[in-house]
C-alpha positions as CSV (number, residue, x, y, z in Angstrom):
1,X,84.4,106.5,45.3
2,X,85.2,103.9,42.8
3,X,86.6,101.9,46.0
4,X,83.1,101.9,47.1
5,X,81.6,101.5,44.2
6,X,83.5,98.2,43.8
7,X,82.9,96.9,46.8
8,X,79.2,97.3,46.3
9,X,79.7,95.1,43.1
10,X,81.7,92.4,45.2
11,X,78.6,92.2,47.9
12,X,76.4,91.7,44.9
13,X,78.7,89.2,43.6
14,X,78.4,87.2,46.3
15,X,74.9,87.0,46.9
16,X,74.0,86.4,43.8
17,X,76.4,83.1,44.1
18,X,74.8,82.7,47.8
19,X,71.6,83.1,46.2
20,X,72.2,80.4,43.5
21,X,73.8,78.4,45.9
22,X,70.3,78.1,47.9
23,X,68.7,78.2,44.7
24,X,70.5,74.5,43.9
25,X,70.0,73.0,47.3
26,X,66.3,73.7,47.0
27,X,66.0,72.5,43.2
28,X,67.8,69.2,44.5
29,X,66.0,68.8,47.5
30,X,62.5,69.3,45.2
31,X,64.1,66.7,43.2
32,X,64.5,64.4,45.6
33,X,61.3,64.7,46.8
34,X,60.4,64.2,43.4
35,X,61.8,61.1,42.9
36,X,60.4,59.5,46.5
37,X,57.1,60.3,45.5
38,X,57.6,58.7,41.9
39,X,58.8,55.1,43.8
40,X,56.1,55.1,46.4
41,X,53.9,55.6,43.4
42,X,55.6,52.8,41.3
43,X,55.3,50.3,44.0
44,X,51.3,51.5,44.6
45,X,51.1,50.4,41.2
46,X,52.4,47.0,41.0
47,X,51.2,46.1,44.2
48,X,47.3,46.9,42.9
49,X,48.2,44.7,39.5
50,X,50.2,42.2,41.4
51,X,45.8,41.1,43.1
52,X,45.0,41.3,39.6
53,X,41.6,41.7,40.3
54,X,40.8,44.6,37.7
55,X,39.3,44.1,34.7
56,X,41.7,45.0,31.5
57,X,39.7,48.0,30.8
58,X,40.3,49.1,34.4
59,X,43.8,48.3,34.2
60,X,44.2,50.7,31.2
61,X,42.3,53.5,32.6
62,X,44.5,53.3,35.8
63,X,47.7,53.1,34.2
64,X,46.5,56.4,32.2
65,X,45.7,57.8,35.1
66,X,48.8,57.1,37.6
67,X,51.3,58.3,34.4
68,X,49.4,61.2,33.8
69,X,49.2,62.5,37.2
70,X,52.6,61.3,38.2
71,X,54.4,63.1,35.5
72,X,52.2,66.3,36.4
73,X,53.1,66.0,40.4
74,X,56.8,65.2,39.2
75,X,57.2,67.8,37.1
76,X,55.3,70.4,39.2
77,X,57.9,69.7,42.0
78,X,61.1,68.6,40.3
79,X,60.6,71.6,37.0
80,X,62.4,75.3,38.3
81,X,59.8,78.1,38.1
82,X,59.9,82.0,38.8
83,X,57.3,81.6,41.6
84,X,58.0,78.8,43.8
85,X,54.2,78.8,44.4
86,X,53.7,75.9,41.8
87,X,56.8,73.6,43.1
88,X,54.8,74.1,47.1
89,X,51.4,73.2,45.4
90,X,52.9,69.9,43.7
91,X,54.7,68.9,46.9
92,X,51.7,69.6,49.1
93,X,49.7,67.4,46.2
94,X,52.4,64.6,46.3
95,X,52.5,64.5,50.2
96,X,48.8,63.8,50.5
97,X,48.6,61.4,47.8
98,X,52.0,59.6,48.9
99,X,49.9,59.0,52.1
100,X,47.0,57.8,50.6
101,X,49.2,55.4,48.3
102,X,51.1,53.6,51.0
103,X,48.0,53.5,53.5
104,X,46.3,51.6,50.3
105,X,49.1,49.9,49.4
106,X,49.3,48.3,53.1
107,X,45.9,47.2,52.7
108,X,46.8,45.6,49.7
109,X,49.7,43.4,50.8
110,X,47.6,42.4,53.7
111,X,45.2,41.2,51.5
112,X,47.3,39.6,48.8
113,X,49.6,37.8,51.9
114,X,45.9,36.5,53.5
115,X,45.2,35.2,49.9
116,X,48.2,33.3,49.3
117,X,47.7,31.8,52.5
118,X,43.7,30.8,52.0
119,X,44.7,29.5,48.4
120,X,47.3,27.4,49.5
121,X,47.1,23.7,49.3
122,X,47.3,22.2,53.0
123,X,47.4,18.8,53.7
124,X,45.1,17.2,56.4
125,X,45.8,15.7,59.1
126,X,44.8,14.2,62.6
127,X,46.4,13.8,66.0
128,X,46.5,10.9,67.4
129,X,46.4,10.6,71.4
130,X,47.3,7.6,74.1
131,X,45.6,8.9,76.6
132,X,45.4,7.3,80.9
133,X,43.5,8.6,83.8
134,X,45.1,11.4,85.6
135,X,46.1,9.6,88.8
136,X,48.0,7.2,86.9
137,X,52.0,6.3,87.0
138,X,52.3,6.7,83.4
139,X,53.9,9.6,81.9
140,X,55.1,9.1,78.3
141,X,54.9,6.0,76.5
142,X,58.1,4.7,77.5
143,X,56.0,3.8,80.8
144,X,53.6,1.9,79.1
145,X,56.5,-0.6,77.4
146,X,54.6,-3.7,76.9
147,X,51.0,-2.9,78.0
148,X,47.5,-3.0,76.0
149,X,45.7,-0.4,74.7
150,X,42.6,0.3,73.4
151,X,40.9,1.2,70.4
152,X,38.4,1.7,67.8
153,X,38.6,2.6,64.3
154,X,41.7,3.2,64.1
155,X,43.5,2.9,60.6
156,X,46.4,0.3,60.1
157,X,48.7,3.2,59.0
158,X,48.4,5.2,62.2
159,X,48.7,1.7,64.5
160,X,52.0,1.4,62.9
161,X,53.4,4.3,62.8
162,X,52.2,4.5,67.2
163,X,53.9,1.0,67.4
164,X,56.9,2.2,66.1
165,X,57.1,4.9,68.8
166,X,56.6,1.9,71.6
167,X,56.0,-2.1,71.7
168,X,52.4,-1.8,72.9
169,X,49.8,-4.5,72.0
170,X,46.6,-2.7,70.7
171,X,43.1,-4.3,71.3
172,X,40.6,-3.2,69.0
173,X,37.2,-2.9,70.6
174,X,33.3,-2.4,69.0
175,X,32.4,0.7,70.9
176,X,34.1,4.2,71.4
177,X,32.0,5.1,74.3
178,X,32.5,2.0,75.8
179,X,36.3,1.9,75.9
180,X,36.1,6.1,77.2
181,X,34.2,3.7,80.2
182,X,36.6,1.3,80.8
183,X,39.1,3.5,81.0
184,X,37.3,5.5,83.9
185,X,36.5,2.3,85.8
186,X,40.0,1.0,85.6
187,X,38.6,-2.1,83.1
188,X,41.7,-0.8,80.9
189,X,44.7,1.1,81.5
190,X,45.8,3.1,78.6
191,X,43.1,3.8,74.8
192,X,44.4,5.0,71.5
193,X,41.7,7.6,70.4
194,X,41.7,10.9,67.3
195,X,41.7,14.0,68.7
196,X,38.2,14.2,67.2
197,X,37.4,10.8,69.4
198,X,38.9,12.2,72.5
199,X,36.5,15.3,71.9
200,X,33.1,12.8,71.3
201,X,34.2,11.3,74.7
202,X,34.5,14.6,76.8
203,X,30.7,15.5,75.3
204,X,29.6,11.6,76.1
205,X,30.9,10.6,79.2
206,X,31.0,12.8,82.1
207,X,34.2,14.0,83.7
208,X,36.1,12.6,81.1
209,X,38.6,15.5,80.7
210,X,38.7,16.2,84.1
211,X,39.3,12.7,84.7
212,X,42.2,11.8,81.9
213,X,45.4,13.0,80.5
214,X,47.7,12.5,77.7
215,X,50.6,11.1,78.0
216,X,51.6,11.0,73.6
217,X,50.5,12.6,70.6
218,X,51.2,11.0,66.8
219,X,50.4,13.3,64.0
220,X,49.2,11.2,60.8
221,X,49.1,12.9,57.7
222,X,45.1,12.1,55.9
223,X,45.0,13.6,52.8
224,X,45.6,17.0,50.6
225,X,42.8,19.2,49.0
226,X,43.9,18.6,45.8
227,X,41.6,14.9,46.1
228,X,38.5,16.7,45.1
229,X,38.0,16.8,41.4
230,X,37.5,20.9,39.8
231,X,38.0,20.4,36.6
232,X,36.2,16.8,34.7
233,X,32.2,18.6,35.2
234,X,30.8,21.4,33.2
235,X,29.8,23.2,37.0
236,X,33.1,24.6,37.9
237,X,33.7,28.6,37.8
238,X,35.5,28.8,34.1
239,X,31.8,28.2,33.0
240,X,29.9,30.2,35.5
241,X,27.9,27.2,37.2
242,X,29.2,26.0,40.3
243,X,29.2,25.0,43.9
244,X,30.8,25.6,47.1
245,X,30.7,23.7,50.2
246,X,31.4,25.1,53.4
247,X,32.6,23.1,56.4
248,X,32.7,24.9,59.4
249,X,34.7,22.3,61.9
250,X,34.3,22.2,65.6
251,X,38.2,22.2,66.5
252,X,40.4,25.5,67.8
253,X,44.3,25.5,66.1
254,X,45.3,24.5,62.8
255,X,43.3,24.5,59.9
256,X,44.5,21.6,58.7
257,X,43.2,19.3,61.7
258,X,40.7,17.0,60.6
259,X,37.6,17.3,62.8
260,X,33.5,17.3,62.6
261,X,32.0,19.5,60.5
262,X,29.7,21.3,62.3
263,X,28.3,23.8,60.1
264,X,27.3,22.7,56.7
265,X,26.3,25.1,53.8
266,X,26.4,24.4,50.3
267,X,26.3,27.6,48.0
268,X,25.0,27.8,44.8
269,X,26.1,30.0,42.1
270,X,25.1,30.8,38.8
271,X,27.0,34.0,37.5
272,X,25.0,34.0,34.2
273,X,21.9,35.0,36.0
274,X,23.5,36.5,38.9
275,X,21.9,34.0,41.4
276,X,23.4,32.6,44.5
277,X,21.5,30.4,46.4
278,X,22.9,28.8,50.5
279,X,21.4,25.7,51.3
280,X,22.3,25.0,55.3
281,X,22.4,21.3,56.0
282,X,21.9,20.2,59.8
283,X,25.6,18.8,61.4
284,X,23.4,16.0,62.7
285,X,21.4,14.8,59.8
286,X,21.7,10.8,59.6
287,X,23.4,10.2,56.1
288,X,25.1,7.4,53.9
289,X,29.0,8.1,54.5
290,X,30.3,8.2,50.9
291,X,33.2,6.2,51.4
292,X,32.5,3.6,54.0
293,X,28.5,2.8,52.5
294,X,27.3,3.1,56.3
295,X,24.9,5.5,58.6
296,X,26.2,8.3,60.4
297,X,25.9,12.1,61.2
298,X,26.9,14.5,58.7
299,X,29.2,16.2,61.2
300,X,31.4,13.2,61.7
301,X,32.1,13.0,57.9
302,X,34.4,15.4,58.8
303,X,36.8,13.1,60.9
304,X,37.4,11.4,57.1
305,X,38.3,14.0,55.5
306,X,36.5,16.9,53.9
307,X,36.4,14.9,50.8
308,X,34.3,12.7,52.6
309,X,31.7,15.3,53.3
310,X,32.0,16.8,49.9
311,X,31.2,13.4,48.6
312,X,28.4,12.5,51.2
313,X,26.5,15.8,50.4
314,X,26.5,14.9,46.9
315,X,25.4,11.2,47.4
316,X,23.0,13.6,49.5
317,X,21.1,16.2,47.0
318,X,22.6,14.3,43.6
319,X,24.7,17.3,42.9
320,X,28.4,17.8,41.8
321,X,30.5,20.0,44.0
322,X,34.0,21.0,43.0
323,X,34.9,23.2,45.6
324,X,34.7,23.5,49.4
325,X,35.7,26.1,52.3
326,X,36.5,25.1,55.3
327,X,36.9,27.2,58.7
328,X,37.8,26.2,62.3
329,X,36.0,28.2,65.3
330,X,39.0,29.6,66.1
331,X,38.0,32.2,63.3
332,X,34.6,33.0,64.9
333,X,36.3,33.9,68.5
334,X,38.9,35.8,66.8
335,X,36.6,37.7,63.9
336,X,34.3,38.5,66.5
337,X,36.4,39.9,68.9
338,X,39.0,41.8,66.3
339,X,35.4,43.4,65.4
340,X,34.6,44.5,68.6
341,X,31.5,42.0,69.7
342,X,28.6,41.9,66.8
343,X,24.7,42.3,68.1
344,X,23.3,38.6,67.0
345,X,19.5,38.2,67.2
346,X,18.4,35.3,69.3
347,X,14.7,33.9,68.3
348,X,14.5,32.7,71.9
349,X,15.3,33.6,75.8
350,X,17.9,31.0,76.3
351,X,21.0,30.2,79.0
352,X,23.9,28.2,78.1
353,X,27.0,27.6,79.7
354,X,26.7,30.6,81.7
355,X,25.4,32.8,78.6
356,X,22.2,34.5,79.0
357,X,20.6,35.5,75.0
358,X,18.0,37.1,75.1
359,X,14.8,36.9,72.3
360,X,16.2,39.9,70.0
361,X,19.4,41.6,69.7
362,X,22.3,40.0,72.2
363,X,25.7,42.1,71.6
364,X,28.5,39.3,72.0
365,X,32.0,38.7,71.9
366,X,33.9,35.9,70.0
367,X,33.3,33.0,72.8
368,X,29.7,33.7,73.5
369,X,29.4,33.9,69.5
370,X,30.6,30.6,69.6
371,X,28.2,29.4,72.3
372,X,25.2,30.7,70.5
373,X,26.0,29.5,67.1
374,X,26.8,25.8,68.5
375,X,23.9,25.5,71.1
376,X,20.7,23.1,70.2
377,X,19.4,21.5,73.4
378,X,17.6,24.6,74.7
379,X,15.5,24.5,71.7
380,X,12.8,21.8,70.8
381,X,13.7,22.2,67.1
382,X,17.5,21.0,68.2
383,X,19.3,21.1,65.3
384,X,17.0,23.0,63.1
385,X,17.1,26.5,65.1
386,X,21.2,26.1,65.4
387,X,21.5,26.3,61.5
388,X,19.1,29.3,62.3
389,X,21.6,30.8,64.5
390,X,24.7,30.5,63.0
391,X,23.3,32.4,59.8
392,X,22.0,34.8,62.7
393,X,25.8,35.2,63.5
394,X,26.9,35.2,59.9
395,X,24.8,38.1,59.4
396,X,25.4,40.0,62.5
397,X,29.2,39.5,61.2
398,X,28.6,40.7,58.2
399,X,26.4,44.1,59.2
400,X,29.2,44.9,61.6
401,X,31.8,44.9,58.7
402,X,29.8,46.5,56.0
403,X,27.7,49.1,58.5
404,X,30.2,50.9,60.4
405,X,34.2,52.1,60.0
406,X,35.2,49.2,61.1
407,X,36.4,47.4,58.2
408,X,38.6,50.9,57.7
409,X,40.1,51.1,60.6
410,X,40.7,47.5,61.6
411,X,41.2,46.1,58.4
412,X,44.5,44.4,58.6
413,X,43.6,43.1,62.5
414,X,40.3,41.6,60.3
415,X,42.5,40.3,57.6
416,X,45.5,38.8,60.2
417,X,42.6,37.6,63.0
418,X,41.2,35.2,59.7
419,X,45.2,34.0,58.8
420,X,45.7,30.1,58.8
421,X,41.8,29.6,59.4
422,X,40.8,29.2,56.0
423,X,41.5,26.0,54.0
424,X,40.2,25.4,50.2
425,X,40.7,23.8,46.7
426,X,39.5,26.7,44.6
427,X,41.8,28.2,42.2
428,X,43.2,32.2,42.9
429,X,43.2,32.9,39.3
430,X,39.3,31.9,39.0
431,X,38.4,33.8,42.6
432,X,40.5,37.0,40.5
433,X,38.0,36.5,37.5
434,X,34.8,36.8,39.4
435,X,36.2,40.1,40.7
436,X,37.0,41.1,37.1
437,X,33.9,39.9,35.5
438,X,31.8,41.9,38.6
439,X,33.8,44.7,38.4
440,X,33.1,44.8,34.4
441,X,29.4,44.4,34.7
442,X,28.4,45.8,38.0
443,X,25.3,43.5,38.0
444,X,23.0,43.2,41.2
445,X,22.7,39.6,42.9
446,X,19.7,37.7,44.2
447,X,20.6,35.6,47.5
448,X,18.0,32.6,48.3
449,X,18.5,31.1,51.4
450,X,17.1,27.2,52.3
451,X,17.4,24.9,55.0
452,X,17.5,21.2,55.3
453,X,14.6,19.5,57.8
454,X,13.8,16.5,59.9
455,X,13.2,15.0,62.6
456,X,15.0,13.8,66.0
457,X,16.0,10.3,66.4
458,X,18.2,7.9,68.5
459,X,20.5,5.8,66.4
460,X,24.0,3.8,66.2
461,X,26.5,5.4,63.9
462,X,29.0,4.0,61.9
463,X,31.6,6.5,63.9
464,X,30.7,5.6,67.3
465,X,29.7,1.7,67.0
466,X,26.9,0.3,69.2
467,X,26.1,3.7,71.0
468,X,23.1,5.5,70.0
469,X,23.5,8.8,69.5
470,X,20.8,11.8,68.9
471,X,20.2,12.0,64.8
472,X,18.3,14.1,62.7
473,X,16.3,12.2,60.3
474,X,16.4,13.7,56.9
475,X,12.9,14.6,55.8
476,X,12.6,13.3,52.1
477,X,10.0,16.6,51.1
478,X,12.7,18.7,52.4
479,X,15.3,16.8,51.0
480,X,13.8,16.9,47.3
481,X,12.9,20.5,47.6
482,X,16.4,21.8,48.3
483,X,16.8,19.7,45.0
484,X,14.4,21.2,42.9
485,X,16.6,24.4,44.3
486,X,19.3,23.8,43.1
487,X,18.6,22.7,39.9
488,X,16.7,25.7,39.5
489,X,19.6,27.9,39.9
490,X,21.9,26.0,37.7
491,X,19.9,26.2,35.0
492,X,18.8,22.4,34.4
């Protein structure tokens, strides 16, 4: 009897060790889980600061709030109770919130990594081409050793630095159009031309692309955004009042080519009265180049430098602006079509290019957004309606993002389809306290929109030489309103 009853003691022995065993493994592995939920928490944390885009009192009542319910979660899963029930609750808790935390915190290092890049000072440049008609011998220019080539407007700095890649003589000529000619009728054999020139002369001379190829490419280095002044004006955005210009620039690539600027809006905004007002200037309205004191389009201040368009508009509306945006089309093919296509309104039944638009709603993908936002011919307003229509693809842009999922579920596409197509001069800390100061007070805005007039013209440029070109006239009532606008908003 006492045999058995010993053995009956052992057995319970034994489980009870087995029990506490089991009871160890599952307090460590609770633990542990624990502990992984407390990291992916910490690094939720830092990664929101590390935008620093919340306003202290937000930052405080966050921190409060990720302690307080991380040591409750913690405690819940890693603390040994009676009933396990708690410890499952916690974990279950901690599971769901751990997924929330790293799908946010994903969102948030796409953003912060597009940031860095948008805020990052980029120099500009241009390419430079030597370009020969396509049934020529020529190759590279080893092959042209010796021979002239044409020019215009070329800067001494990139002549030498092309002459030190070959002994060519260069022959600088009056007219851009005219040496594009020559080289079609076999006047000339080989012309030095921009990218941005080589462009003007595939829209000015028929078959020129067809016709031509390019046998060397020189990169040449223009300038960096840090030439336009921020600080030495009371408009900048430490004080509230300030401007921004953006450039929207007819070229596909990198950012940092120089090309025409072929969307031109200048926004005004006063964050003491909440007021932002866009002014949209025509690409082809006949201006006073800041730098060079001669007529040309506004769109090929661009080939300058966006300094030189910044500096033109002001000449312009008598206005100081201290920071610009610019953005290639490349970013309007690949917005649109990360988005899905976006339903544009057209004001008119048009065909271009092999696009059909219909008058209302025309749902389009990134090329034929590009089409209809670049199009004036078909329209006997030119240059007027195709401001219209690229805020009529702005908008159709911006209902897509703000009236659907989309912006959920394709966020980081969004965020990675805009990478590298955004250049500017404005300051990250200052873009972080707008955020702050909107997040603080909430406040409503008021959005004005205006647009520049005139009338169309035929005209030699200071770009293109002798070669008239279709202008806009600026229309001086128009011109003087948008003024009267802007001083309005800035308080004067």
């Amino acid at each position: 009897m006492s045999g058995k009853h010993s053995q009956g003691n052992s057995e319970k022995r034994k489980n009870k060790v087995e029990n506490s065993r089991n009871d160890k493994i599952v307090q460590n592995v609770f633990r542990v889980l624990a502990v992984i939920y407390a990291i992916i928490t910490i690094v939720f944390y830092i990664s929101v600061l590390s935008l620093n885009l919340l306003p202290g009192i937000y930052v405080t009542i966050f921190t409060v709030f990720i302690i307080l319910v991380t040591l409750a979660i913690v405690l819940g899963i890693a603390k040994k109770y009676k009933k396990r029930m708690i410890n499952i609750i916690c974990i279950i808790l901690a599971i769901i919130i751990s997924f929330i935390q790293i799908f946010a915190t994903n969102y948030i290092f796409a953003t912060k990594g597009f940031l860095d890049s948008m805020f990052k000072e980029v120099e500009e440049t241009e390419d430079y081409y030597i370009v020969v008609k396509k049934s020529s011998k020529y190759e590279t220019i080893d092959d042209i050793e010796g021979k002239e080539v044409y020019l215009f407007q070329i800067e001494e700095a990139v002549k030498e630095q092309v002459k030190s890649e070959a002994n060519i003589n260069l022959k600088e000529q009056e007219n851009l159009t005219q040496i594009g000619q020559d080289l079609l009728d076999n006047k000339v054999e080989a012309i030095l031309v921009s990218s941005t020139q080589n462009n003007i002369l595939k829209e000015e001379i028929e078959n020129f692309e067809e016709n031509t190829k390019t046998i060397s490419t020189t990169t040449h280095t223009i300038q960096t955004s840090s030439n336009i002044e921020t600080q030495n004006t009371k408009y900048n955005m430490k004080n509230g009042i300030f401007n921004v210009y953006i450039s929207g620039i007819d070229t596909s690539g990198k950012i940092s080519n120089v090309s025409r600027s072929d969307a031109n809006i200048l926004v005004t905004v006063n964050t003491n009265t909440h007021e932002v007002l866009l002014t949209s200037i025509p690409r082809d309205y006949y201006v006073t180049l800041h730098s060079k004191r001669a007529k040309d389009k506004l769109t090929h201040s661009g080939i300058y430098g966006v300094s030189e368009t910044v500096t033109t508009v002001e000449d312009l509306l008598d206005i100081d602006i201290n920071y610009y945006v610019r953005v290639n089309f490349t970013t309007v093919i690949k917005l649109v079509d990360t988005l899905g296509g976006v339903d544009v309104y057209s004001d008119y039944d048009f065909a271009v290019s092999g696009y059909q638009y219909k008058k209302g709603y025309n749902h389009v993908d990134g090329k034929s957004a590009l089409v209809f936002s670049r199009e004036r011919h078909s329209f006997a307003s030119g240059d007027n309606q195709r401001v219209k229509n690229q805020q009529h693809v702005i908008e159709a842009i911006i209902n897509k993002v703000l009236n659907s999922t989309t912006i959920l579920t394709k966020y980081t596409d969004i965020l990675n389809s805009l990478n590298g197509s955004f250049q500017t001069n404005i300051d990250q800390n200052d873009i972080s306290n707008l955020v702050k100061d909107q997040l603080q007070s909430m406040s409503s805005w008021k959005i004005k929109n205006n647009a520049l007039t005139g009338s169309g013209a035929s005209s030699s440029t200071y770009s293109m030489g002798s070669t008239k070109l279709y202008v806009m006239i600026p229309d001086a009532t128009s011109v003087e309103k948008a003024k009267d606008q802007i001083k309005a908003v800035m308080g004067e």
